[in-house]
N, C-alpha and C positions, 0 to 999 in steps of 0.2 A: 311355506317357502322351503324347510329344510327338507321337507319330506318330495317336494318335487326335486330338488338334487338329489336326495335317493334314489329315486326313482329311476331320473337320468343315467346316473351314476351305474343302479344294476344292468341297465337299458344297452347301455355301455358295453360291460363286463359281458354278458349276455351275448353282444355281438362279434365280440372276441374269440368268446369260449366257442361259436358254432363256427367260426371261420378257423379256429385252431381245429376243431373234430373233425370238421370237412376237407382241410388239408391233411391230417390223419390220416383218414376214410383213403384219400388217393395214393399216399406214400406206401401206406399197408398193400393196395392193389399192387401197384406197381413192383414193390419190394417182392410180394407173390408171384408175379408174371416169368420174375427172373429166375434160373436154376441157376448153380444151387442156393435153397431158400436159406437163409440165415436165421433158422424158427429162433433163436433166444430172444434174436432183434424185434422182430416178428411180433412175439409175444410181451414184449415190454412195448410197442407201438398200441398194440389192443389195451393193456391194460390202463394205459396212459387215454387213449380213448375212451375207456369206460369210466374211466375218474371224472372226463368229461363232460360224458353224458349224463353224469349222477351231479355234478356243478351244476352246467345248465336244467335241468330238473327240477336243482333245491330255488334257483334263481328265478324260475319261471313258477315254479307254485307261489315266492313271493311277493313278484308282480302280479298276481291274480288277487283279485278283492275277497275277503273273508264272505261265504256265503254261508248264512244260517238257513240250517233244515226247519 
């Protein structure tokens, strides 16, 4: 039982983290599209996204079931 709250729970967080990276994704373009680019801005949107992607990563390897070689 607790362990499907967990589960839920990262399921959750999971779908957070890719609607927060996906809204990223767009702001970064966008922010690009415009002259002149505000690179510091810029580059603290990337890095912020890539904190993301290493979140949803660690999230997603441990919703996957331990597979023995």
């Amino acid at each position: 039982m607790a362990m499907d709250l967990d589960t839920e729970a990262l399921k959750a967080k999971l779908a957070t983290l890719k609607t927060e990276h996906r809204d990223l994704d767009q702001m970064i373009v966008r922010l690009a599209e415009h002259a002149p680019v505000d690179q510091l801005e810029l580059q603290r949107l990337k890095k912020r996204k890539l904190l993301l992607k290493d979140q949803i990563t660690k999230i997603e390897s441990e919703l996957l079931p331990d597979i023995i070689a």
